[in-house]
Backbone as numpy.savetxt, mean C-alpha at the origin, in Angstrom:
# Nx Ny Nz CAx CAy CAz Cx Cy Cz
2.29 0.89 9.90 1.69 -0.24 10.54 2.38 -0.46 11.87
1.88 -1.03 12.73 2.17 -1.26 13.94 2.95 -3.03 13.74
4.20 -2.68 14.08 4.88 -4.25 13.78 5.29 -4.27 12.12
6.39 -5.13 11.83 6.53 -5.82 10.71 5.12 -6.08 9.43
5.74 -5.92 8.38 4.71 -6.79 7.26 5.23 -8.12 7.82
4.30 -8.58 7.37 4.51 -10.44 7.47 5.45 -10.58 5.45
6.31 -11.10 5.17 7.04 -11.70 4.20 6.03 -11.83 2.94
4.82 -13.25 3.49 4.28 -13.72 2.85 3.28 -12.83 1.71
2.91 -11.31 3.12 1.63 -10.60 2.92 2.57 -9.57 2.03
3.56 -9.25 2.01 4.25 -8.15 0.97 4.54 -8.85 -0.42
4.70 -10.16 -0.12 4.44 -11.18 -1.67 3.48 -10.79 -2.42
2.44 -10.88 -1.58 0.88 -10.81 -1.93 0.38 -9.80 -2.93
1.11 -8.67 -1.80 0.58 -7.31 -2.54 1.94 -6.68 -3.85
2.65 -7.62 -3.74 3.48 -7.06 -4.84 3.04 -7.89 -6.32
2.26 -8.61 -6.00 1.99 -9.40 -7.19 0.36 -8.68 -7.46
-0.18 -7.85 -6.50 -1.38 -7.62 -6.86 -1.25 -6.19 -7.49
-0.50 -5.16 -7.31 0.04 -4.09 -7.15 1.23 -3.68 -7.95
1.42 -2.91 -8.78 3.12 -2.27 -9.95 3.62 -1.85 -9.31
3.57 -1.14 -8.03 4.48 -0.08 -7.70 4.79 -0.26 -6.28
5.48 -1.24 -5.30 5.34 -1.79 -4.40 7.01 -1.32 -4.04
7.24 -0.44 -2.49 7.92 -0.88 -2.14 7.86 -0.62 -0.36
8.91 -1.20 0.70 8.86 -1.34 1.82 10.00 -1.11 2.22
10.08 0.22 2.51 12.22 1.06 2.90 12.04 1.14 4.44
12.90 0.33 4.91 13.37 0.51 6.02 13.74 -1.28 6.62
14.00 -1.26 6.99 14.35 -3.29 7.59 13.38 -3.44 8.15
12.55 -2.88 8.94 11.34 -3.69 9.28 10.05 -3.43 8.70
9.98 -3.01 7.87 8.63 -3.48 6.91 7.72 -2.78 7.72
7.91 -1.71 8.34 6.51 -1.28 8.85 5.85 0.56 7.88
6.62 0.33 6.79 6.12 1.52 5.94 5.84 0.76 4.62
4.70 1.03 4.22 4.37 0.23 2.88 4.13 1.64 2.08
4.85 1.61 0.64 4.32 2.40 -0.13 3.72 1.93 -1.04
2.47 2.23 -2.01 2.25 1.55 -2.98 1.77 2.79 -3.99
2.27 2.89 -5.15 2.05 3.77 -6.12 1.11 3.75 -7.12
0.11 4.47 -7.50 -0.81 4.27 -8.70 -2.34 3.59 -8.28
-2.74 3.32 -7.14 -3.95 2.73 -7.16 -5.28 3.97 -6.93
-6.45 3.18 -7.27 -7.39 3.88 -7.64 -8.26 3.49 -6.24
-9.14 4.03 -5.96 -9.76 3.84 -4.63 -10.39 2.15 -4.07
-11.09 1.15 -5.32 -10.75 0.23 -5.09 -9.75 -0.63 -4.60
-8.80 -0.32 -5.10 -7.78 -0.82 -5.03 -6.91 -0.65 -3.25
-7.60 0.89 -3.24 -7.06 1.27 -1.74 -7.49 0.53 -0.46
-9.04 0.05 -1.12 -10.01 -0.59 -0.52 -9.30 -2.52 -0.18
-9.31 -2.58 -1.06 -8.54 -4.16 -1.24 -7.12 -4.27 -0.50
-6.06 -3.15 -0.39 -5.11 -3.47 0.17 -5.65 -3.29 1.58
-6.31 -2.30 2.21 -6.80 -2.08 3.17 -7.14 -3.62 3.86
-8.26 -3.95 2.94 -8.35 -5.41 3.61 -8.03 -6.62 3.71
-6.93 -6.89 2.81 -5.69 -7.63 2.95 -5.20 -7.29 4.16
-4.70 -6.13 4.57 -3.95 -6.36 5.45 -4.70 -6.53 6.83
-5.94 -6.12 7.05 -6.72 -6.28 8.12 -6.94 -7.84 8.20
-7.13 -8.41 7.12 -7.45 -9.82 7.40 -5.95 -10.63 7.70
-5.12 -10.41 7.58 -3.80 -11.06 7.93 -3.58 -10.54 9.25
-4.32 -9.61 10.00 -3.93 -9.43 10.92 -2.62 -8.44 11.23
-2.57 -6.99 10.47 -2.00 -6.42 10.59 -2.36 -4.69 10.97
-1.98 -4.24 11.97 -3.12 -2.94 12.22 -2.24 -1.80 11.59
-3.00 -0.96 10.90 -2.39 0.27 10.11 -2.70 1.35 11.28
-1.63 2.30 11.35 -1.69 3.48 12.38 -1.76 4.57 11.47
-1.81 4.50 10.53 -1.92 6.01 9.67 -1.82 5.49 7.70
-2.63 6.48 7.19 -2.50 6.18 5.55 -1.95 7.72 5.04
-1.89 8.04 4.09 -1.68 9.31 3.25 -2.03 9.10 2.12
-3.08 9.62 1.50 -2.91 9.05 -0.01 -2.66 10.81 -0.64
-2.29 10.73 -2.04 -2.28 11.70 -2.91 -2.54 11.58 -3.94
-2.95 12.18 -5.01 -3.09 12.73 -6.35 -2.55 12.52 -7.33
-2.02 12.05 -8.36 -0.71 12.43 -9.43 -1.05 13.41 -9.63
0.00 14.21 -10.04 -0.57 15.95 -10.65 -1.18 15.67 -11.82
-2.15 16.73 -11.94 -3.13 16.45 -13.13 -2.24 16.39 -14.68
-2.69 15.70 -15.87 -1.73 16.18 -16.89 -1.93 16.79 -17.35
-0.96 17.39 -18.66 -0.87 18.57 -19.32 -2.17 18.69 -20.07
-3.10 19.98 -19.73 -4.15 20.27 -20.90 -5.29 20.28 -19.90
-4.94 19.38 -18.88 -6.70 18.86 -18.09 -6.71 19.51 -16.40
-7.34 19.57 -16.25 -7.69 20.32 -15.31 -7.61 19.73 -13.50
């Protein structure tokens, strides 16, 4: 993200979200672990509506589990 999380808005998403964290002192890397594309959708616009601009996402996969394809 471009700038700081806002305090309030990392509250937000840690209560909406299990796997929440933000490494570095200024809050401008959010990781969040385990969400499903809704979900990607919803943080997405949380943070657009607080007024926060994202410069890049990455999402990935869990590796598939044992047996499935």
């Amino acid at each position: 993200m471009r700038g700081p999380l806002a305090h309030g808005v990392l509250g937000v998403i840690r209560t909406r979200f299990d796997h929440v964290s933000a490494p570095g002192e200024d809050a401008s890397v959010l990781i969040v672990d385990g969400v499903d594309e809704a979900s990607v959708r919803a943080l997405l616009t949380l943070l657009w509506d607080t007024g926060h601009e994202l410069l890049s996402m990455t999402s990935s996969r869990p590796p598939p589990e044992e047996g499935r394809p």
